[in-house]
N, C-alpha and C positions, 0 to 999 in steps of 0.2 A: 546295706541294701540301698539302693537308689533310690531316688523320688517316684520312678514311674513303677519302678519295682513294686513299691507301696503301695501304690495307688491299685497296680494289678490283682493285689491280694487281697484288697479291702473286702470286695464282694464273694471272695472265697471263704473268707474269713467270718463274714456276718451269715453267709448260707451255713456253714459249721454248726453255730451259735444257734443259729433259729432252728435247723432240722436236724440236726445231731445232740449236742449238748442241750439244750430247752429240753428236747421231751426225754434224754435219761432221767435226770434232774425232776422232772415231773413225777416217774415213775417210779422213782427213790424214795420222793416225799411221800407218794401215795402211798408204797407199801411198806411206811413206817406210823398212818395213820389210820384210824379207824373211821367210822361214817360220821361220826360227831369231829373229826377233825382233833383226833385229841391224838397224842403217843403211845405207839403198840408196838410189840411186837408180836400178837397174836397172831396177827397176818401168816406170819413164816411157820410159828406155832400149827395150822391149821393144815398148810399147805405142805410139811415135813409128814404129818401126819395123815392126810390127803390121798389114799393108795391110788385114787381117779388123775389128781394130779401129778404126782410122781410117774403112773403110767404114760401119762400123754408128756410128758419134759422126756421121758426115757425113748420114745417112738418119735416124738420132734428131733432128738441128736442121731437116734439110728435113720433116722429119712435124709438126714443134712450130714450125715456122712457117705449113706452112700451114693446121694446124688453130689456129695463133692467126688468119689472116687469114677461115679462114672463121665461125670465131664471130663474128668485129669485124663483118663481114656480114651477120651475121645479129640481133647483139644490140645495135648500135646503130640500125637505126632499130626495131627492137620498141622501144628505152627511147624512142628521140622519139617513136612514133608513143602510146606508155603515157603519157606523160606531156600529152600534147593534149587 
């Protein structure tokens, strides 16, 4: 890579870091931690067992597929028909 190369990616690089990686990283620690800050895994414990929670994770992946199936409906043939 070239020097300017570098230099182009730095701020790609650090926006990465600050709003991708920083808050997984966050969210990992937290729910491996309890309110006292101490090591759990009751967290997952709770939320395995959770039927409130497993309903809304089950209804969050059926909403985020079908609205992936209905854009793929509707935004590939606009790009073939864009592209003709």
């Amino acid at each position: 890579m070239t020097k300017t190369k570098t230099m182009y990616s730095i701020p790609y690089i650090l926006w990465l870091l600050l709003f991708v990686v920083a808050p997984v990283l966050l969210i990992v620690y937290q729910s491996f931690t309890d309110i006292d800050g101490a090591f759990t895994v009751g967290n997952y414990g709770k939320y395995f067992t959770s039927s409130t929670a497993l309903r809304m994770t089950f209804n969050s992946l059926l909403y985020a597929g079908i609205i992936t199936a209905a854009v793929l409906l509707i935004s590939y043939p606009t790009a073939y028909f864009l592209s003709r």
